[in-house]
N, C-alpha and C positions, 0 to 999 in steps of 0.2 A: 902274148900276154894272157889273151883269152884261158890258154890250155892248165897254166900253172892258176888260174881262180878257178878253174874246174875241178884241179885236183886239191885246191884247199877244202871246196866246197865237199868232194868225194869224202875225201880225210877226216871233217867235222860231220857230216852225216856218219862214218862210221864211230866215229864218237859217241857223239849223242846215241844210235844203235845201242850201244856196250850202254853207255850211262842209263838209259832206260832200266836195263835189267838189273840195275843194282836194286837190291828187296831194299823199305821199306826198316827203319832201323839199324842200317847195315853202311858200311863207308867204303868205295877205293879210293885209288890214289893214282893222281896224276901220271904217274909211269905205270900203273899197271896196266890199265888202259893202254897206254904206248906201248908198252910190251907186249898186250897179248893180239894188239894191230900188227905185230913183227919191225914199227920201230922205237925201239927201246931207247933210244937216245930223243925221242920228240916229245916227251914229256911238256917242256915248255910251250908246244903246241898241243896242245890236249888242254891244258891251261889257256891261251889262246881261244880253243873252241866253246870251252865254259863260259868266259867271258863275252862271247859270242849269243851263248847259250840264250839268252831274255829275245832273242829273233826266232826262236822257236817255241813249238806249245812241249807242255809235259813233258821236260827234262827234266828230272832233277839232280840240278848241278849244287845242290847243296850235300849233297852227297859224294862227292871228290875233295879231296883233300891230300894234304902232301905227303910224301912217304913216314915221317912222324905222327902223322893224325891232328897234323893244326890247320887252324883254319884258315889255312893263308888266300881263300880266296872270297873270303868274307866283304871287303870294299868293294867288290862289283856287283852288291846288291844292293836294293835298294835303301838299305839304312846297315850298318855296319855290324846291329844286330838278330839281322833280318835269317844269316845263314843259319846260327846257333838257336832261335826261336825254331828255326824249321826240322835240324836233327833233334831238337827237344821234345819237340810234338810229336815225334819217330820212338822218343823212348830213350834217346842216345844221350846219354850225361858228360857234358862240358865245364871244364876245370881251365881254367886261365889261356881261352882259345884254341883248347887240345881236346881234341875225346877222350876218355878215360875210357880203360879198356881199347884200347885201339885194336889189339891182337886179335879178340874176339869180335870185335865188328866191323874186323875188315874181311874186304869180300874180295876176290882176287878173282877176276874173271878168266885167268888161263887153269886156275882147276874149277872152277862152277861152272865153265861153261865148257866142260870136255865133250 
């Protein structure tokens, strides 16, 4: 049992890793993340690791979002408007729990961080 909470724990430090380097303004998304860790399909665990996220310092997991640009991880903050105050104060313009502009402010860490 030990080995598999070791490799959660691996998993979610390389998370949070990737999540760090998202700039300031700028959004990914739950599979990109899992993609550019080689697994593409754990998305739902990168999600998982976000929700994690408030056990560590200086993440910011406000800056993840779903491959549309909504905010579907908004409830695991502390107030339900907590995420969208946070990309606001980035600069990043939210419309009915969606980014606007998703295209341009998404950050995709398998080409930024070639």
């Amino acid at each position: 049992m030990k080995a598999s909470s070791e490799k959660t724990r691996n998993f979610f430090q390389d998370v949070y890793d990737i999540v760090r380097l998202v700039p300031k303004g700028r959004v990914t998304s739950y599979g990109a993340v899992a993609r550019y860790l080689g697994t593409g399909m754990s998305a739902r665990m990168v999600g998982w690791a976000m929700n994690a996220a408030h056990t560590e310092k200086d993440i910011p997991a406000h800056r993840v979002v779903n491959s549309k640009g909504l905010l579907t991880g908004k409830h695991h903050f502390k107030s339900p408007n907590a995420m969208q105050r946070a990309l606001e104060k980035e600069g990043v313009k939210i419309e009915k729990d969606k980014v606007r502009d998703f295209e341009n402010r998404f950050w995709n860490p398998a080409k930024e961080l070639l």
